[in-house]
N, C-alpha and C positions, 0 to 999 in steps of 0.2 A: 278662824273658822275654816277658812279654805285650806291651811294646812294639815288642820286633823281631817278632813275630806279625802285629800291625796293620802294621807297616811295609811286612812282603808282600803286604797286601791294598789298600793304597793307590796310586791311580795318577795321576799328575797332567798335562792336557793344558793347551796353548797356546791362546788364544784372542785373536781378532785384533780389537781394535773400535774404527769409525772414527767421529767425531762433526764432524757439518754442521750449519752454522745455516738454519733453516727459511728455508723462501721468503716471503717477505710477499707478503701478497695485496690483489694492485689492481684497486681500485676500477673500473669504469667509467665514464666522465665522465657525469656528469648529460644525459640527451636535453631539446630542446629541448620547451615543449610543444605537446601533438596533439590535437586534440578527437578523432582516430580512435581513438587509446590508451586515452584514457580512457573512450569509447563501448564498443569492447570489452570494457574491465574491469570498467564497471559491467554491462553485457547478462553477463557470469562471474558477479558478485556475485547478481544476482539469479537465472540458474540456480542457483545454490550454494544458496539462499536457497528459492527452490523447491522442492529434491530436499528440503533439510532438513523442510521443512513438510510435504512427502507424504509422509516417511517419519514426522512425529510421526503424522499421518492415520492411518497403516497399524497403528502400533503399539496407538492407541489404539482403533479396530477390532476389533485381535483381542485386545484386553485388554477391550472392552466386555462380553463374558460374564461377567465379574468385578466391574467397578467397576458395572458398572448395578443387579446384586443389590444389592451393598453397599451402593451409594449408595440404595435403597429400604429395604433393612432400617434404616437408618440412619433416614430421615426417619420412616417408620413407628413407631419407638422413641420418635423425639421428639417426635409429634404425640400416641403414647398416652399418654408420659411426661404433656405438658401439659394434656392434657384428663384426665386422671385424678388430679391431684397438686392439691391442695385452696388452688390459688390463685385468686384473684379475677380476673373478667376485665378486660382494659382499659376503661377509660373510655370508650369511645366503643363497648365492646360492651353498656353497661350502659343507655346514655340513654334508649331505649324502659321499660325496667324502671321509671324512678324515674315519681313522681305529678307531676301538671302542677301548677304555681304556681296557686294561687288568688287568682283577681282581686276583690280586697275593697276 
């Protein structure tokens, strides 16, 4: 009984599909070479190279309100750190300290 119920609600269409093999894709011949071509591409290369550089410029600008503190707070840490932390100072900040040799 439940079968012939689904059987009414089932409907079944035709569908038509056709299968083609792709195109291959050709190459163009290799051009011969151009000192004009490659003057071009590099005058590209260094625009491209340009925009990238002005745009780190610009970033680093309006990021400087940020890294300038930090980068201060940062060395100010380390400079109290070291002048306050019970190490000795380098050897060459000491030479005045020490006694001169006595000539006997």
């Amino acid at each position: 009984a439940h079968l012939n119920q689904l059987n009414g609600q089932v409907s079944f269409y035709t569908i038509a599909i056709s299968l083609q093999p792709s195109q291959a894709v050709l190459t163009p011949p290799a051009a011969a070479w151009s000192p004009g071509k490659i003057w071009q591409d590099a005058v590209g290369a260094a625009g491209a190279f340009a925009q990238v550089l002005i745009t780190m410029i610009i970033w680093l600008a309006v990021f400087s309100v940020y890294i300038i503190p930090l980068v201060l707070i940062v060395w100010f840490v380390l400079r109290w750190r070291r002048l306050h932390t019970g190490r000795p100072l380098p050897y060459a900040a000491n030479i005045h300290h020490q006694r001169p040799l006595s000539e006997e």
